[in-house]
C-alpha positions in Angstrom: 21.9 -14.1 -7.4 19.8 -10.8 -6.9 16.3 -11.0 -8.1 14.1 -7.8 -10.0 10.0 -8.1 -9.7 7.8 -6.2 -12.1 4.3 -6.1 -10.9 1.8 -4.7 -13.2 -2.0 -3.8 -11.5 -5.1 -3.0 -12.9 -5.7 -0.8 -10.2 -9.4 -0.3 -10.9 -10.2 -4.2 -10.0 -9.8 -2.8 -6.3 -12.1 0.0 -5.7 -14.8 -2.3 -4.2 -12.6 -3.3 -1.8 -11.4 0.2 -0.7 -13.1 0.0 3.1 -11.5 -3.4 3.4 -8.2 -1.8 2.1 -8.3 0.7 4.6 -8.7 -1.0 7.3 -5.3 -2.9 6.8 -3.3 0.5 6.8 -1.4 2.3 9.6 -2.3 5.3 11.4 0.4 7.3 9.2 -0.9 5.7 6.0 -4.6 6.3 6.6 -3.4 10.5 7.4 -1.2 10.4 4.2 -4.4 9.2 2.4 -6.8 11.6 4.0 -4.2 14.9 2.6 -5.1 13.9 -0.6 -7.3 16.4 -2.2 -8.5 14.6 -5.2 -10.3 11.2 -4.2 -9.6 9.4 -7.3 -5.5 10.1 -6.4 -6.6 9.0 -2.2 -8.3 6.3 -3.7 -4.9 5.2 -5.2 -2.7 5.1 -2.8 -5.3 3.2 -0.1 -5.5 0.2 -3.1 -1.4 0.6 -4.4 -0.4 0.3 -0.4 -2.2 -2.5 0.2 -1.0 -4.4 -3.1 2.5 -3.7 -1.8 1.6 -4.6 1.5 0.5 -8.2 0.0 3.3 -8.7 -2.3 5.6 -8.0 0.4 4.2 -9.8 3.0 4.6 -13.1 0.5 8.4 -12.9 0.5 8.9 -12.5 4.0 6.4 -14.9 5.6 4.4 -12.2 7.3 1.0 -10.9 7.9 0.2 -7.6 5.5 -1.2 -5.7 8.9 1.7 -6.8 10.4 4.0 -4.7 8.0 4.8 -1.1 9.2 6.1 0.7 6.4 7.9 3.8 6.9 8.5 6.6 4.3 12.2 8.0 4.2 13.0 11.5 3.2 11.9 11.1 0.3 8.9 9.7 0.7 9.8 6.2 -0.7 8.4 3.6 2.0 10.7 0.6 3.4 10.6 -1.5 5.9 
C-alpha cells in the first residue's frame, strides 16, 4: 500500500536555529541560498531544506548531512 505524508511547519519556530541549519546543507544548497535576494525568502529555504532533510532522513534510516539532494530540471529536489 502506498503511503501520502502532509507535513505542515511553522516555519518561524526555526529562525534561531538558522547558523545551525546551514551548516547541515551542501555546497549547492548553501549557493542556491546565497542567490536569493530577499533574506526573509533565503532564510526560507535554509529552514524548509533542513526540515526536509530531517523528515527524510527518518524514513530511510540515515543521517540528514548524509543526504545529498539534487534538484532536477525543474528544480524539484530528489534523492
Amino acid at each position: 500500500m502506498n503511503k501520502v505524508f502532509t507535513y505542515v511547519v511553522d516555519m518561524d519556530k526555526y529562525y534561531d536555529n538558522l547558523s545551525l541549519f546551514w551548516e547541515y546543507l551542501l555546497i549547492n544548497e548553501q549557493k542556491q541560498a546565497k542567490k536569493y535576494y530577499d533574506k526573509v525568502l533565503a532564510d526560507r529555504y535554509i529552514i524548509s531544506h533542513r526540515i526536509l532533510r530531517s523528515i527524510l532522513s527518518y524514513y530511510i534510516d540515515q543521517s540528514p548531512s548524509g543526504l545529498e539532494l539534487i534538484n532536477n530540471t525543474y528544480g524539484k529536489p530528489f534523492f
